[in-house]
Backbone as JSON, one array per atom type, in Angstrom:
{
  "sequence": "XXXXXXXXXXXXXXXXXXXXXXXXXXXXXXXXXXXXXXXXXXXXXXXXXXXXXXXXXXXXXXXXXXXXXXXXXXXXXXXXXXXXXXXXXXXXXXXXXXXXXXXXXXXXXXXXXXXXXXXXXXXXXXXXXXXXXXXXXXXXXXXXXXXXXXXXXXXXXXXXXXXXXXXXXXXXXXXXXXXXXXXXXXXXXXXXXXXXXXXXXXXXXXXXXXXXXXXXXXXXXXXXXXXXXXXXXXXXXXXXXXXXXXXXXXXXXXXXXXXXXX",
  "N": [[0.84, -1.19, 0.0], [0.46, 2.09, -1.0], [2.19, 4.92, 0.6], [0.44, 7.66, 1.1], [0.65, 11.26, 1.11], [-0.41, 14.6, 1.56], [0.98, 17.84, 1.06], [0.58, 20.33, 2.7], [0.05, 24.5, 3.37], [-2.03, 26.92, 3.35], [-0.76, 29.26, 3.68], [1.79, 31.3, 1.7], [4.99, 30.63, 0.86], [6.6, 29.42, 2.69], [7.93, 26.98, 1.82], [6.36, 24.88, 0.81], [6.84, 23.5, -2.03], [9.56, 22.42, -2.19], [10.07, 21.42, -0.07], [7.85, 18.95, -0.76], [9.35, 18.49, -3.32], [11.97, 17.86, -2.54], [11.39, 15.88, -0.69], [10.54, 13.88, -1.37], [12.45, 13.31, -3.62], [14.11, 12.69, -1.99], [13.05, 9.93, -0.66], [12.89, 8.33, -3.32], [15.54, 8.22, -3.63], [16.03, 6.44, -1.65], [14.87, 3.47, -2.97], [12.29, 3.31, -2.89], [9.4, 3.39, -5.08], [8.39, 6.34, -6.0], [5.61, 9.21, -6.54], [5.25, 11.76, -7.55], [2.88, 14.77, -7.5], [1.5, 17.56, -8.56], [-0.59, 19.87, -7.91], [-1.35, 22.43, -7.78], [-1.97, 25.68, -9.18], [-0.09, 27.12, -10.3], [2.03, 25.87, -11.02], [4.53, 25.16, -9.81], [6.33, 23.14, -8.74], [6.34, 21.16, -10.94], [8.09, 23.24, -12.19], [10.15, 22.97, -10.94], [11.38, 20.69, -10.86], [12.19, 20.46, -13.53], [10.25, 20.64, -15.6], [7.64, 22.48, -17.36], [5.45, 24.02, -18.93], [5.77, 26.92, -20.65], [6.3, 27.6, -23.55], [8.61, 28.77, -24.5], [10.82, 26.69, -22.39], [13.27, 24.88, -23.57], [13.56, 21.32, -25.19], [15.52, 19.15, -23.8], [18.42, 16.31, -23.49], [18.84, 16.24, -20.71], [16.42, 17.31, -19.87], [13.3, 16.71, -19.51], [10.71, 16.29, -21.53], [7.99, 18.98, -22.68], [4.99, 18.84, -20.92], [2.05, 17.22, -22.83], [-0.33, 17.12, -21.76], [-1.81, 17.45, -17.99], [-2.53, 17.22, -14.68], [-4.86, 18.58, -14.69], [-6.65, 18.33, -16.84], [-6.89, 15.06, -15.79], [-8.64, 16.04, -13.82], [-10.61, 17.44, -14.81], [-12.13, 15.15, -16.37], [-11.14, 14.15, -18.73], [-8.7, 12.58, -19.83], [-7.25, 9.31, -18.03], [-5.19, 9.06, -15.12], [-3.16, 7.76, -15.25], [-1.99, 8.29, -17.83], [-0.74, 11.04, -17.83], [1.43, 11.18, -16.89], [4.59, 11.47, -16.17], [7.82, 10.23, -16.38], [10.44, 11.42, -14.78], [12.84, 10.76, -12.72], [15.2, 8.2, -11.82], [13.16, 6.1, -9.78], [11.33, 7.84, -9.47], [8.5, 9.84, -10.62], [6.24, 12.25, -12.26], [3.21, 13.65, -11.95], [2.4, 16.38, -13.95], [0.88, 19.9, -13.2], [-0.6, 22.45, -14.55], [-1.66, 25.63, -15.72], [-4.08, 26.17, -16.29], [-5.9, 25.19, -13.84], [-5.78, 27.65, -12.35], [-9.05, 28.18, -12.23], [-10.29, 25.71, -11.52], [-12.37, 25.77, -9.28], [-14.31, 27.28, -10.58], [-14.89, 26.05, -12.89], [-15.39, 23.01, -12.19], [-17.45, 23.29, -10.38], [-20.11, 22.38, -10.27], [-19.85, 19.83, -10.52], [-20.82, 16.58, -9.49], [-19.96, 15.76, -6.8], [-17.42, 16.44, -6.55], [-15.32, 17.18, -5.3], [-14.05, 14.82, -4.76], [-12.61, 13.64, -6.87], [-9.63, 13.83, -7.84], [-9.06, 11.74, -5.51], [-10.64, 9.55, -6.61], [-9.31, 9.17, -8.96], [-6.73, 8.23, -8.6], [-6.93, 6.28, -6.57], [-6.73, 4.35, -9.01], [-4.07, 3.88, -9.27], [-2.29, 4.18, -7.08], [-1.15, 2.18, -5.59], [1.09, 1.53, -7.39], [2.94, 2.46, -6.39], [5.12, 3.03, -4.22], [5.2, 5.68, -2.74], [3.0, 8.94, -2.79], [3.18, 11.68, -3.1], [1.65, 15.29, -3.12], [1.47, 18.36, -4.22], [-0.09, 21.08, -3.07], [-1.85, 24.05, -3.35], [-1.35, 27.24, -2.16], [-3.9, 27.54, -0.69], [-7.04, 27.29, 0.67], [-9.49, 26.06, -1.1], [-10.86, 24.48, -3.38], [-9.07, 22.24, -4.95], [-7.42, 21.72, -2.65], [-8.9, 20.62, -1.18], [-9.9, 18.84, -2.36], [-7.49, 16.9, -2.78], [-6.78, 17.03, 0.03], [-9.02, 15.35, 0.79], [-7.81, 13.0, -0.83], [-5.53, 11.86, 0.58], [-3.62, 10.03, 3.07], [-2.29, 11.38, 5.38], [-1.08, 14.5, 6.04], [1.93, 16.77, 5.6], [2.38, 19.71, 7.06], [4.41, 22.31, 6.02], [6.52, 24.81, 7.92], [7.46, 27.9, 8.5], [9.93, 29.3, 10.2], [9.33, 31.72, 11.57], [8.19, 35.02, 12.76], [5.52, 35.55, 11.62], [4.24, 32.63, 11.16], [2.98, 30.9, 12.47], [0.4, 31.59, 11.71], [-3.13, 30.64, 10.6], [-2.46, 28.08, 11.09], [-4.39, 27.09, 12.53], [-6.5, 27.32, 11.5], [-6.34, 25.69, 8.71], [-6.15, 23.02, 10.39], [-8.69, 22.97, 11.55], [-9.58, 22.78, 9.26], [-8.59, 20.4, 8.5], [-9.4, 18.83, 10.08], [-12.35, 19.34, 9.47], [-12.45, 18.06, 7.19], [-12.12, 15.64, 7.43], [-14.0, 14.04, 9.14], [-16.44, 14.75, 6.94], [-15.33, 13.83, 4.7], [-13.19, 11.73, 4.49], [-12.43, 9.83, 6.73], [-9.6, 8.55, 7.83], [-7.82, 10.72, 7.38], [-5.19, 12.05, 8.63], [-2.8, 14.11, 10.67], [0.57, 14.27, 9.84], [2.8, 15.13, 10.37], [4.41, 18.27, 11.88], [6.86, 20.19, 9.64], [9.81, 22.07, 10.51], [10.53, 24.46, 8.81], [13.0, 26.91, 6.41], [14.92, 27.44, 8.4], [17.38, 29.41, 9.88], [19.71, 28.91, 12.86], [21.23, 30.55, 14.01], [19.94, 33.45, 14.06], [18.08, 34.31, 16.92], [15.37, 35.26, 16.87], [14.21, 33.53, 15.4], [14.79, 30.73, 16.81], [13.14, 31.3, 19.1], [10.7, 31.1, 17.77], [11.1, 28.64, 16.79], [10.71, 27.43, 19.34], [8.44, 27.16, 20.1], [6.94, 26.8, 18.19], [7.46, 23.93, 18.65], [6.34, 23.62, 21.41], [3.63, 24.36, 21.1], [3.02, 22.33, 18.67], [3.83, 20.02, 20.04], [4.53, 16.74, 19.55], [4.14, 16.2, 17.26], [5.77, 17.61, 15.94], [8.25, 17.24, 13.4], [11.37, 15.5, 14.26], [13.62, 16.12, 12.64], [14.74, 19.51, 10.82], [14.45, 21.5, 8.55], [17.12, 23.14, 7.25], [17.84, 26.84, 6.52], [19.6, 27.03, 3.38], [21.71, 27.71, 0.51], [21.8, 26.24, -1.86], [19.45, 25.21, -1.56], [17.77, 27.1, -2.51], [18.74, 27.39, -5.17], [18.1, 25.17, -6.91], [15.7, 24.55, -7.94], [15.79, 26.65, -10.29], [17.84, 25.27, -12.02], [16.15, 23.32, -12.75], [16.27, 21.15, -10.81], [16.34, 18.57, -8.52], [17.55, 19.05, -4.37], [19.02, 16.86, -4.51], [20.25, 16.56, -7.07], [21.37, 18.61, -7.75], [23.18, 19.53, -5.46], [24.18, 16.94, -3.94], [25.82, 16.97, -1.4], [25.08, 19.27, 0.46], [23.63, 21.5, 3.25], [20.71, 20.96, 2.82], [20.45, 19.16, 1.39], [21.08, 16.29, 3.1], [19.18, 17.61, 5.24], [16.36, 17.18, 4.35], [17.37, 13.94, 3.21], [17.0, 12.78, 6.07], [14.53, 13.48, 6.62], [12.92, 11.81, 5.39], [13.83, 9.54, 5.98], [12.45, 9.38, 8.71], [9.68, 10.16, 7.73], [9.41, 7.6, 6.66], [9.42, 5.79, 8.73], [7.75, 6.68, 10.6]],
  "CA": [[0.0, 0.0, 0.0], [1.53, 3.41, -1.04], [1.77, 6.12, 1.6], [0.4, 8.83, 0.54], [0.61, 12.3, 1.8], [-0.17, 15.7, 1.32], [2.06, 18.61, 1.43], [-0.29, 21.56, 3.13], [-0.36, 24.93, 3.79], [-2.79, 28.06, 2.63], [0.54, 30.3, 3.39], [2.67, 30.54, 0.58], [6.82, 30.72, 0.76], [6.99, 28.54, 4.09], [8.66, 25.49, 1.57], [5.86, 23.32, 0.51], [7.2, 22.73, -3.03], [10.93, 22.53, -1.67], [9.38, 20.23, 0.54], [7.46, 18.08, -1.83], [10.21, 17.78, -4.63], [13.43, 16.84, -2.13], [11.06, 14.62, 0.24], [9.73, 13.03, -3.24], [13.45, 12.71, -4.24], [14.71, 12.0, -0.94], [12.64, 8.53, -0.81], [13.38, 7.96, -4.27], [16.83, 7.91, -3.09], [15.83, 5.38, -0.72], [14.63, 2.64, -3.5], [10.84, 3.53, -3.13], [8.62, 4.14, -5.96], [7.51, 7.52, -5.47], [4.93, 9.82, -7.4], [4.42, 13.51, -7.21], [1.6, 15.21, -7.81], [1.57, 19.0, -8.74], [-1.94, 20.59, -8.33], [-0.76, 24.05, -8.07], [-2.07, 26.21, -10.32], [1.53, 28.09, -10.61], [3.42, 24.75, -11.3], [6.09, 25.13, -9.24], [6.48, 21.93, -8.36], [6.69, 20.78, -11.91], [9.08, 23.84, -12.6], [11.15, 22.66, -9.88], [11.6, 19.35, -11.64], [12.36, 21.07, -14.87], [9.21, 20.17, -16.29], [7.34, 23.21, -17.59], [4.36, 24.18, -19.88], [6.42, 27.53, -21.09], [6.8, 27.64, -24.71], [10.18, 29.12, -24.31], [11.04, 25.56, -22.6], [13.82, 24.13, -24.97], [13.78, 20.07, -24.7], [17.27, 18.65, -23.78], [18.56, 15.17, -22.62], [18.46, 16.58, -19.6], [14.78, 18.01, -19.37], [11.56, 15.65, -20.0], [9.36, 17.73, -22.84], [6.65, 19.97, -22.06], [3.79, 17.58, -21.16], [1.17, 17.46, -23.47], [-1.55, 16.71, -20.57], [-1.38, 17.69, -17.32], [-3.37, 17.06, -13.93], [-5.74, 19.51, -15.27], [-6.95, 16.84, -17.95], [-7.56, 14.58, -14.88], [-9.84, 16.04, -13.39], [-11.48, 17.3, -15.79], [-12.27, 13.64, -16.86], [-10.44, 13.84, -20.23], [-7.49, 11.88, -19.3], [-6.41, 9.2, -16.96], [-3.97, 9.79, -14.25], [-1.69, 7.03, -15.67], [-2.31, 8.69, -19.23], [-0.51, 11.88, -17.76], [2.4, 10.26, -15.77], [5.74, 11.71, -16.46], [8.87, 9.46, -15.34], [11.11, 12.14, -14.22], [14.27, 10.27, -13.13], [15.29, 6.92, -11.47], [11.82, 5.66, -8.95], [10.52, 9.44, -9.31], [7.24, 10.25, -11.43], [5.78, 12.9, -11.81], [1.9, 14.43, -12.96], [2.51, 18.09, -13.85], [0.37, 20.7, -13.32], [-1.09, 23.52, -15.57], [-2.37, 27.45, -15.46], [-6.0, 26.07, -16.3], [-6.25, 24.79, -12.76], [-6.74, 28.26, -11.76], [-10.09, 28.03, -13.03], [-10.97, 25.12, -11.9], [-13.19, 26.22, -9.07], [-15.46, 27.8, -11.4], [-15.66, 24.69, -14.05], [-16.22, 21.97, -11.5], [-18.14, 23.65, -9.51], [-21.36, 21.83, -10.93], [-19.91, 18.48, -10.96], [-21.25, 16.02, -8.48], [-18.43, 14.47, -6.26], [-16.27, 17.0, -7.32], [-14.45, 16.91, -3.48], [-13.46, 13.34, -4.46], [-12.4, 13.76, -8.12], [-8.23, 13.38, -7.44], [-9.39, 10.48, -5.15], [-11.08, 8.43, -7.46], [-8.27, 8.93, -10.0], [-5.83, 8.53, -7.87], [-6.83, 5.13, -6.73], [-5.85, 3.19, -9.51], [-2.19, 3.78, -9.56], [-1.37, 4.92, -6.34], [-0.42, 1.23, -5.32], [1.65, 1.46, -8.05], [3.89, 3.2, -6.08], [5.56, 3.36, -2.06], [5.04, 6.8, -1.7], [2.5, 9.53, -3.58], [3.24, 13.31, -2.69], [0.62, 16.05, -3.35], [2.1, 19.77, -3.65], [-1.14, 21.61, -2.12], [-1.96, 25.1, -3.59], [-1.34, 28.32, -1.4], [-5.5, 28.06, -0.29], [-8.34, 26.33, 1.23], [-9.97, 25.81, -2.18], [-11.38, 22.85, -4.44], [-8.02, 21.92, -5.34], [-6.53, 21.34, -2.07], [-9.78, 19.94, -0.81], [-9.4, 17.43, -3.03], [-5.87, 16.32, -2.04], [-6.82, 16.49, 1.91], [-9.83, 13.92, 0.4], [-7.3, 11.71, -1.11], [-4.68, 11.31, 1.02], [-3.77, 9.84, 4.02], [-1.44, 12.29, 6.21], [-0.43, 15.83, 5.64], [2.69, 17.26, 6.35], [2.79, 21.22, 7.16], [5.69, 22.76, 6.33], [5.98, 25.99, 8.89], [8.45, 28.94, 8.37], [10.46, 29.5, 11.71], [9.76, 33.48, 11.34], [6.75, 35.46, 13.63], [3.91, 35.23, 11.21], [4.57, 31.4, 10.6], [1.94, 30.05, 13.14], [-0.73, 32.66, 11.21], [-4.05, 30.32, 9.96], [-2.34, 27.13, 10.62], [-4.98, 26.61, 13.08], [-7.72, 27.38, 10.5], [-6.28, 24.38, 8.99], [-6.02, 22.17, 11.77], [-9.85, 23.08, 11.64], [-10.09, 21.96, 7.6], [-8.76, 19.17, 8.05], [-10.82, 17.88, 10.8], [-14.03, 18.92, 8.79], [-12.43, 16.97, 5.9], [-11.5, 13.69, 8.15], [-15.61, 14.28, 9.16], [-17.12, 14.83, 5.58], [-14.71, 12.96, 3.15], [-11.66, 11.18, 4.63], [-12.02, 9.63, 8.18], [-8.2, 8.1, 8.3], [-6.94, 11.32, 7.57], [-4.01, 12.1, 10.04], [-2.19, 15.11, 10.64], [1.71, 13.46, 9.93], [3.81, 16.23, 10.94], [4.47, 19.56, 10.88], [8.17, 20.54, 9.59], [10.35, 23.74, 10.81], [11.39, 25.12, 7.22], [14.05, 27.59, 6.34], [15.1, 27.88, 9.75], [18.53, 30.14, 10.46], [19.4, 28.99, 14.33], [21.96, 31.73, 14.49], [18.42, 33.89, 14.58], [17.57, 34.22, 18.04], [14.05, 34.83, 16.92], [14.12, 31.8, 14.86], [15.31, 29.7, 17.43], [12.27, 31.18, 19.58], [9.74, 30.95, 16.93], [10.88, 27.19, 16.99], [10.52, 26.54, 20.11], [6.99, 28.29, 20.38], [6.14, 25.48, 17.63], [7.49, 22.64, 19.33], [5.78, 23.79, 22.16], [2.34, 24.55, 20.02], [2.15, 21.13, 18.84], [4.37, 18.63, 20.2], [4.63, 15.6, 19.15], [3.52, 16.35, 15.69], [6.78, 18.52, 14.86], [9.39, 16.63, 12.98], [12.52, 16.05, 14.66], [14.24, 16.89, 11.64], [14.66, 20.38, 11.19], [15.31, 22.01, 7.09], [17.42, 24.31, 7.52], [18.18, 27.71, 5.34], [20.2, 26.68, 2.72], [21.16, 28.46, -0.52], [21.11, 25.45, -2.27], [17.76, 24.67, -1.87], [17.25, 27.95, -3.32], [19.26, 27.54, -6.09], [18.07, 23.63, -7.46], [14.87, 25.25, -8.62], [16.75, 27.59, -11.6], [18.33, 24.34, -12.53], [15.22, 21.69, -13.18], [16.62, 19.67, -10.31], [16.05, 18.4, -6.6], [19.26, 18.85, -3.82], [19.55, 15.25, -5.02], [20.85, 16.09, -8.22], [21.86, 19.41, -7.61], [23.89, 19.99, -4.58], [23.68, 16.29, -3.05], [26.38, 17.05, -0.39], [24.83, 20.18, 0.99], [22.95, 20.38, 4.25], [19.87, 20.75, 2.13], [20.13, 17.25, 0.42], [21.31, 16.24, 4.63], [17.75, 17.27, 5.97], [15.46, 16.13, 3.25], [17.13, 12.44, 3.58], [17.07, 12.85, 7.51], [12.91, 13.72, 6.88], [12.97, 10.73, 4.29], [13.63, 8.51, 7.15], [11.61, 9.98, 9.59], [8.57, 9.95, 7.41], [8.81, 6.15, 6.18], [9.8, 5.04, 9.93], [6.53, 7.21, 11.52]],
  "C": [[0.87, 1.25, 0.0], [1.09, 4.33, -0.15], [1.71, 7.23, 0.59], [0.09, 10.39, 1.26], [0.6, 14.04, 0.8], [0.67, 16.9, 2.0], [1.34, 20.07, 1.79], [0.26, 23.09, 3.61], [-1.01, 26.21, 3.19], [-1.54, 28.99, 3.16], [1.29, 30.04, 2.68], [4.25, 30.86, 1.32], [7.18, 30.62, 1.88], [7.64, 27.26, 3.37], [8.24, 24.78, 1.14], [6.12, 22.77, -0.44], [8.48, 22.31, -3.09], [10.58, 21.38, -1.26], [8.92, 18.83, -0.41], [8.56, 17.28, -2.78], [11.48, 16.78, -3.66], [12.93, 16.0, -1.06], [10.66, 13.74, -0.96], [11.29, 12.41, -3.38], [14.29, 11.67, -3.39], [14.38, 10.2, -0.6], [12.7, 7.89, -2.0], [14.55, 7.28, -4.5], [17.12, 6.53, -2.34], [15.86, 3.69, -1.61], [13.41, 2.81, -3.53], [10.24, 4.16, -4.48], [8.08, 5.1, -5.97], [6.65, 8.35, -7.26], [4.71, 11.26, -7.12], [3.63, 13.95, -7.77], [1.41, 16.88, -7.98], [0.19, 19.42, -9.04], [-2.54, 21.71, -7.65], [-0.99, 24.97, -9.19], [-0.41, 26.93, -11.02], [2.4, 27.14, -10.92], [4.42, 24.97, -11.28], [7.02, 24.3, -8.93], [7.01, 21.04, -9.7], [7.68, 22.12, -12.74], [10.16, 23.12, -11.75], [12.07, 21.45, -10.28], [11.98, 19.2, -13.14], [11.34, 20.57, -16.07], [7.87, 21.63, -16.37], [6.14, 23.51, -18.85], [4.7, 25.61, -20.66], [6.96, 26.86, -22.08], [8.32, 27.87, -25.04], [11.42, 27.67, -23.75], [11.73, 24.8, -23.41], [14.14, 22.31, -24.27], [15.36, 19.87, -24.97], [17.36, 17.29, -22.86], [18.62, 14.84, -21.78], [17.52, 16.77, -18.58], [14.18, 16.85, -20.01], [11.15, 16.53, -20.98], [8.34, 17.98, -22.04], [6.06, 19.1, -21.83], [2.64, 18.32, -21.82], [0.14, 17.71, -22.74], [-0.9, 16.84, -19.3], [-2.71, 16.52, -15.97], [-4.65, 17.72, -13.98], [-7.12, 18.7, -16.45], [-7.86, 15.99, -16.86], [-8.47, 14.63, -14.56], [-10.97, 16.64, -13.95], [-12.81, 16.2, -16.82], [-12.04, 13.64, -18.23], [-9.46, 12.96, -20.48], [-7.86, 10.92, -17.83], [-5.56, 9.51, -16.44], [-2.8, 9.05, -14.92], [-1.38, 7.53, -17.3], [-1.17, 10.13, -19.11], [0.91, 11.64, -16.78], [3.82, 10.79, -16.53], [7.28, 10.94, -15.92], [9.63, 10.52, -15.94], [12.58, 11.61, -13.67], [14.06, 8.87, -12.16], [14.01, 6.59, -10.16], [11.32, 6.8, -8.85], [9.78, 9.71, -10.57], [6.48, 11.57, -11.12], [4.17, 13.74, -12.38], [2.06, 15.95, -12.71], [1.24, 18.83, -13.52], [0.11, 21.75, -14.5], [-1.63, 25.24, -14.91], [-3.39, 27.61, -15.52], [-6.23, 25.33, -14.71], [-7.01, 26.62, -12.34], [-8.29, 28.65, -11.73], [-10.79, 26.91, -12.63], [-11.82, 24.66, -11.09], [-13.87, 26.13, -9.4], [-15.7, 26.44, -12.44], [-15.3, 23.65, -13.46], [-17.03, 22.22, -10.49], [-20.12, 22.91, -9.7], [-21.3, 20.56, -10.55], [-19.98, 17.93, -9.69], [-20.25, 15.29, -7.87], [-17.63, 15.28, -6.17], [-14.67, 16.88, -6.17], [-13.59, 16.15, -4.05], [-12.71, 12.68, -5.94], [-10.95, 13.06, -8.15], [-8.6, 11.99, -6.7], [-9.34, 9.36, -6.03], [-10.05, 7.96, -8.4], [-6.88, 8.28, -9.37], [-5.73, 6.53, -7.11], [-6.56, 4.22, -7.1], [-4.98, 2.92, -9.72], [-2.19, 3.97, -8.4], [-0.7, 3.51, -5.94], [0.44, 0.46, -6.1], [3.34, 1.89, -7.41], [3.94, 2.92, -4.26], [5.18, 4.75, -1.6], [4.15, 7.93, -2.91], [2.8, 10.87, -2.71], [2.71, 14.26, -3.24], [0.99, 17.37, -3.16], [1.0, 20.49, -3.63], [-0.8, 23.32, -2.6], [-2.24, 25.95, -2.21], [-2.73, 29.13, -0.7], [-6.15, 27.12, -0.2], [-9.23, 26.31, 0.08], [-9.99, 24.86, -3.07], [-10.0, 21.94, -4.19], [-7.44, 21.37, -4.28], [-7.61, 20.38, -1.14], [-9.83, 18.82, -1.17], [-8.49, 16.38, -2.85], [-6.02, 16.03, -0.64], [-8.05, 14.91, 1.57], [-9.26, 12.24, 0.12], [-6.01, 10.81, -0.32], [-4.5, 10.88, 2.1], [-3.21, 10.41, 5.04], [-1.21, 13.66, 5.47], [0.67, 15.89, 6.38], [2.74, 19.23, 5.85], [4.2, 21.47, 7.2], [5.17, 24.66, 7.06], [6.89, 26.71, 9.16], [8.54, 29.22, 10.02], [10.81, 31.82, 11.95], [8.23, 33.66, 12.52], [5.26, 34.78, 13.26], [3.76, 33.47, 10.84], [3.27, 30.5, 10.86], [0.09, 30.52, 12.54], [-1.69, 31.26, 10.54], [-3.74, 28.41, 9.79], [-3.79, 26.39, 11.6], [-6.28, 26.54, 12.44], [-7.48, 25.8, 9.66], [-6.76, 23.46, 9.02], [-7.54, 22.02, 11.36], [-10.23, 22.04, 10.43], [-10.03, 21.36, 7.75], [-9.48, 18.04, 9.3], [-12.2, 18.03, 10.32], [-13.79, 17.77, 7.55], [-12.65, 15.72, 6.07], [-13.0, 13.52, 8.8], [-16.29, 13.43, 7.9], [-16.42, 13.24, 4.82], [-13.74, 11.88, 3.56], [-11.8, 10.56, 6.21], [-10.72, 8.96, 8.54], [-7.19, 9.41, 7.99], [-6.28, 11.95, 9.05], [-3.39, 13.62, 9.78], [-0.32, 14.24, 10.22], [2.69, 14.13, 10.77], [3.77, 17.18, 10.81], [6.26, 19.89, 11.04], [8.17, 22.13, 9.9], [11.06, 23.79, 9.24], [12.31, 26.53, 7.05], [14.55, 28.28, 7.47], [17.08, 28.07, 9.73], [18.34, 29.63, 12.19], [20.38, 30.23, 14.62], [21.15, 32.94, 14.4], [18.15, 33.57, 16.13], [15.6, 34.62, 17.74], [13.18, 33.31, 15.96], [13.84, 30.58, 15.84], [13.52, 30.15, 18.56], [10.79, 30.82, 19.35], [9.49, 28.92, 17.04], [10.69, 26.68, 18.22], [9.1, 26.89, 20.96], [6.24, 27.19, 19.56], [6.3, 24.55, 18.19], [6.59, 22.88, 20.71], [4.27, 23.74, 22.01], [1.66, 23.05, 20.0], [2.76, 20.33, 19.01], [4.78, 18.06, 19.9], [4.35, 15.44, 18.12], [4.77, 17.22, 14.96], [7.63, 17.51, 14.84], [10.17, 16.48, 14.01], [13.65, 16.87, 13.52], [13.63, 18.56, 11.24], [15.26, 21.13, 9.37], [15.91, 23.57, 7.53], [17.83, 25.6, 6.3], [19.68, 27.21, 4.43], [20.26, 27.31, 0.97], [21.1, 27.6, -1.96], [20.12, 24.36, -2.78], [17.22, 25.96, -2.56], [17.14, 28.29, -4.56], [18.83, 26.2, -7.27], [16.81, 23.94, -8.06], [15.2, 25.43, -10.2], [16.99, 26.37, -12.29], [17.68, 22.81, -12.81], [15.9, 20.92, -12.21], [16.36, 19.51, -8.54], [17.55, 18.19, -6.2], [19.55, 17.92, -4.15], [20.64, 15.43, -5.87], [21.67, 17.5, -7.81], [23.52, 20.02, -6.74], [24.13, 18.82, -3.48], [24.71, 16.41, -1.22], [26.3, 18.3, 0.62], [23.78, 20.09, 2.06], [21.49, 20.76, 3.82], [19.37, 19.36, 1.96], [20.22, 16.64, 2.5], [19.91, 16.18, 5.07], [16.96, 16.99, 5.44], [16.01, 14.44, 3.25], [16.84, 12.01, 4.55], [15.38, 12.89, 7.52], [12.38, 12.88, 6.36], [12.51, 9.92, 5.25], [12.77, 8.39, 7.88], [10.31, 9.7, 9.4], [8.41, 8.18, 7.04], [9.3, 5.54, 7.79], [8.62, 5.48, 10.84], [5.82, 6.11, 11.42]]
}
């Protein structure tokens, strides 16, 4: 049975596609079949991976090609999920995203089920795979509703700055109406400290204001600021490929563990 998890939070530039791609790669690393899932309207997640829907986009032996079909297709019901499946590099897959997601609110808003749409699709491959990862748009909307529907854990990633703790409790809230309504095995998994400076003294208090917050639910592993996690983006690639001896690539395999040993 593949674990599958989503990558949550309605604040943006706390990490979650950072997150997503080098915990995706990081168990990849491992020998696990993994799958990512980009259903982000901004496909960052599938930029990140050098996989892009930009015309400008030149294919190289390096890069995958544009995808013709995205996750967008999916749920739409034009496409299967395995119809849209990109293998990305050694046990790492990936379904891109598109710019018609933002939109897609308004044109499923009719359709009956619509909550459970990713679900349904999502079912027939995911035990195709050890691990499915879900990069979770920057809002409590269809899209991410969908993803808390299909998966079985979230992990919050949670910027070690003031406003960090801002709406995670709104949340907290969602996803207990979700694990209600749609999902009763959904779990909270963890919540990670992300681009955390400890030579910050308000960092270091911020973190220990979360560990305090929620316990037993924060990682031990700890990502820390790194400018090669900033930089593996630019370059279509995860710290894997990028920078693997940096302490980037370091706490993404360290969260690797962590998550397939929870």
């Amino acid at each position: 049975m593949a674990l599958v998890i989503g990558v949550v939070n309605q604040k943006g530039g706390v990490g979650k596609t950072t997150t997503t791609a080098n915990l995706g790669a990081a168990i990849a690393e491992l020998g696990k079949r993994v799958l990512l899932i980009d259903i982000d309207a901004q496909s960052n997640l599938s930029t990140h991976l050098g996989i892009s829907g930009k015309d400008d986009l030149q294919e190289s032996p390096e890069r995958p090609p544009v995808p013709e079909f995205t996750i967008y297709d999916v749920l739409k019901g034009t496409k299967q999920i395995k119809d849209v499946i990109i293998h990305r590099s050694k046990n790492l897959d990936l379904v891109p995203s598109s710019l018609l997601l933002s939109a897609a609110d308004l044109e499923l808003g009719g359709v009956v089920g619509r909550e459970l749409i990713l679900k349904r699709a999502l079912d027939k491959i995911k035990n195709d795979y050890d691990a499915v990862l879900i990069d979770c748009p920057p809002a409590l909307g269809l899209l991410s509703l969908n993803a808390l529907a299909a998966v079985e854990r979230v992990v919050i990633p949670v910027q070690s700055e003031y406003l960090a703790l801002h709406g995670v409790r709104q949340l907290l809230d969602t996803i207990d109406q979700v694990r209600g309504i749609y999902n009763p095995s959904l779990i909270v998994g963890g919540v990670l400290i992300c681009l955390h400076d400890n030579r910050k003294r308000l960092a270091r208090v911020v973190s220990d204001t979360i560990r305090a917050y929620f316990g037993d639910l924060v990682f031990d592993t700890v990502v820390r600021t790194n400018v090669s996690l900033a930089e593996a983006p630019a370059s279509g690639q995860s710290i894997f490929e990028y920078s693997p001896k940096s302490s980037g690539a370091e706490d993404y395999a360290a969260l690797a563990k962590e998550v397939l040993n929870d």
